[in-house]
N, C-alpha and C positions, 0 to 999 in steps of 0.2 A: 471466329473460325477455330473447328477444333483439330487438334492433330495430337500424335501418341508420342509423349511426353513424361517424366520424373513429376512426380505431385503427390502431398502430404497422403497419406492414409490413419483415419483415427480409429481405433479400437475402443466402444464403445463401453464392454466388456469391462478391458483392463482404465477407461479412463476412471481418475476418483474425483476429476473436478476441481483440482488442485490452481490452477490459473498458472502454472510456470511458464507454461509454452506460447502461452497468450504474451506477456513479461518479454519472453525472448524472442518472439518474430518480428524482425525489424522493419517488415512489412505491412502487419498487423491486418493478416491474416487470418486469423483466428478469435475467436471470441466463446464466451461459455454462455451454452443457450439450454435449461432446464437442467443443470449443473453437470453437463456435458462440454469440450470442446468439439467447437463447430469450425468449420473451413465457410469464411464469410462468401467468399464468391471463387471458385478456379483463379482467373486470372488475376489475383491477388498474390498467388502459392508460387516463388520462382524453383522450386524442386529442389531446390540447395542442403536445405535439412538443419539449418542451424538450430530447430527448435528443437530435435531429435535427444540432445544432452541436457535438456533441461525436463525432460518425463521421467519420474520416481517409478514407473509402474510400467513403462515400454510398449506404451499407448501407439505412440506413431512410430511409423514406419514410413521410407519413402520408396513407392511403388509407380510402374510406366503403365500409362494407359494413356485411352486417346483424353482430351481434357483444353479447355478454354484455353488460349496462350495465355502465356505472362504476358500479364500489362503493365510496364515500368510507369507509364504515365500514369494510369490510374491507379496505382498504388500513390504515389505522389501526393491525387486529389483528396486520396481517402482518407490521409495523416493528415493531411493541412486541412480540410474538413472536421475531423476529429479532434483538432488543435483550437480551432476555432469556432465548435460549436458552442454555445453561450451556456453559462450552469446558472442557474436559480441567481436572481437578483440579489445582493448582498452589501452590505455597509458594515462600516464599523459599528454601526451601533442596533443594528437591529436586522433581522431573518424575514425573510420570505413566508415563513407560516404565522406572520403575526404574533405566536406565543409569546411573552414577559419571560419565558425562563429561557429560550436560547436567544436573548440579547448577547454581545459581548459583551465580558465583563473582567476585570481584572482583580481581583479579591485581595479584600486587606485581613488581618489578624480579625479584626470588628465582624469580617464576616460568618465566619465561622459560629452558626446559630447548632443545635442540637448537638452539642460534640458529645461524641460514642468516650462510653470510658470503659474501663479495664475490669476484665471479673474478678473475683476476690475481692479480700477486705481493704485495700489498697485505693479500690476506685478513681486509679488516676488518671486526669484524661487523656485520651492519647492525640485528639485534635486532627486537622484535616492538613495535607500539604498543598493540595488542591488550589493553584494560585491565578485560575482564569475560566470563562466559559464562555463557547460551549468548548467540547472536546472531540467531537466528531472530527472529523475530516474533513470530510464533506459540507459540513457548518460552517468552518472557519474561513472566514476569509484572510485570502493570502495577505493583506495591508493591517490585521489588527495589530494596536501597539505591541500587543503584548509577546509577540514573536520576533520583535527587534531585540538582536543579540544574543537570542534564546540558545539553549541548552535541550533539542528536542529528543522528546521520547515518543518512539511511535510504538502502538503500542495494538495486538492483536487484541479484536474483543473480547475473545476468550479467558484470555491472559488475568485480568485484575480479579474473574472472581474464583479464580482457578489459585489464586497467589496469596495467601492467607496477610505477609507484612508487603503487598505492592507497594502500599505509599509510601512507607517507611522507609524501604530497602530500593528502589525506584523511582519514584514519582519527584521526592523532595529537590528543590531545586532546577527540575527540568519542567517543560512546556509537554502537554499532554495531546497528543493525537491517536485517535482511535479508529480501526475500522475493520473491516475483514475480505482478508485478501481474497477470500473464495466468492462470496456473493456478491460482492457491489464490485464496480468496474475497473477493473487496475488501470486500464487506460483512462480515467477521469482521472484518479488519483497519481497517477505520476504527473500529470499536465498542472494538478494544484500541486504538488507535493515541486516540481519544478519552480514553478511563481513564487511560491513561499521561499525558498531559494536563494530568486534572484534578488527578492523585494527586500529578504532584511540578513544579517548580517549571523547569521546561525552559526554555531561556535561546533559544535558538534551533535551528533545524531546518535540516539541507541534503540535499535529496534527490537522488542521483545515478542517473540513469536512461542507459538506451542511445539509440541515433539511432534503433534499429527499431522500430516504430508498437507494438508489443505490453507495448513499457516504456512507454508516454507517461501511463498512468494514475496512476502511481505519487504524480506531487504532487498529482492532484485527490483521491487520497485521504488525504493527509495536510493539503490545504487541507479538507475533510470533517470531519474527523475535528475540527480545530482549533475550525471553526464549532460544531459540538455539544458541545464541551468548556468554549467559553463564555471561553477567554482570550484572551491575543493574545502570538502568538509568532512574530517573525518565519520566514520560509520562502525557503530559495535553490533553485531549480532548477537542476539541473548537468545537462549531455546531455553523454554522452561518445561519442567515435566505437569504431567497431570494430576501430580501429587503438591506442586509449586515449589517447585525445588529447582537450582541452576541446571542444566544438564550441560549444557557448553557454553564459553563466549569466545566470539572469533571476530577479529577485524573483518571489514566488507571490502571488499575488491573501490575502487570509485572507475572501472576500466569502460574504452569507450562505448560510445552507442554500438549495439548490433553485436557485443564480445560478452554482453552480460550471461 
């Protein structure tokens, strides 16, 4: 039934496809469809606006027209749905696409084959810090050994080839997670980024993101993620430029669901 109502309005125009608001609608609401946000169905949208402070670009706006009521229940269905849709079959020890190289793998010194060295007359190697695979996101499953106790670095895909010493000044000593906040599903990835969480015993977190607006989701969904996991683990934000240079680090909020 439709009646005239408070409900998102998205500016096409001004949207860049960033995924913030997607991140911040506790309803989940929204979703990015041809790297646009989209309003998944009206009565999804309760008119409130909390997503409104999270657009860099003043994309939405909340406007009254006639529009599907809010459905508390079916919002409900849509999260516990999206909670429980099943991701690609996964083990500790091998991947859904059959390939040999995204097994999970925990790397010892011995593994390190081709090591890059140093230019100049020096040639000294400089070695890999690289201590597991795969490094996706999306790949890992939340139970591999290798993220008991870890020290995670998440890490936008941009980021390592944009950052001339990543692994040197980065990588060494943390757990590598990769992915991009703008195209693949931040709703997938807080639901694993959660699991991973609860399942092992994560010491702390440092998200490395770019200066451009399309990285900036990346720690509201590992502040996300953390809230629904129920612990508490510290979070650094890192913004690197496109030059690979620090631009800022700032602790992440870890505040609750629906305030990120």
């Amino acid at each position: 039934m439709k009646a005239t109502r408070k409900i998102i309005r998205i500016d096409e125009d001004l949207c860049n496809g960033c995924g913030q608001c997607i991140i911040g609608c506790a309803e989940s609401a929204l979703e990015l469809v041809d790297g646009k946000a989209r309003l998944v169905a009206e009565k999804y949208c309760d008119g409130l606006g909390a997503c409104l402070g999270e657009c860099p670009t003043g994309a939405l706006t909340i406007i009254e027209r006639d529009a599907d009521a809010f459905d508390e229940e079916a919002v409900e269905e849509l999260i516990a749905a999206r909670k429980a849709a099943p991701e690609p079959a996964q083990t500790a020890g091998s991947m859904p696409c059959g390939c040999s190289s995204a097994n999970v793998v925990s790397m010892s010194p011995c593994d390190a084959a081709n090591v890059p060295t140093q230019s100049g007359s020096s040639r000294k190697p400089l070695g890999s810090t690289l201590s597991h695979w795969p490094i996706q996101l999306r790949l890992v499953p939340p139970d591999a050994a290798f993220l008991q106790g870890a020290r995670l670095l998440l890490a936008a895909d941009c980021v390592p080839p944009s950052t001339p010493n990543f692994q040197q000044e980065f990588l060494a000593g943390r757990i590598l997670l990769m992915g991009c906040p703008k195209f693949d599903d931040a709703a997938s990835y807080v639901g694993k980024l959660a699991e991973i969480f609860r399942l092992n015993d994560v010491k702390d977190v440092a998200v490395l993101e770019m200066e451009v607006p399309c990285c900036s989701g990346l720690h509201r969904i590992a502040a996300r993620a953390l809230a629904e996991s129920g612990k508490n683990v510290p979070i650094e934000r890192v913004i690197m430029t496109r030059r690979g240079t620090v631009f800022s680090k700032e602790p992440v909020s870890t505040a609750p669901l629906g305030t990120l």
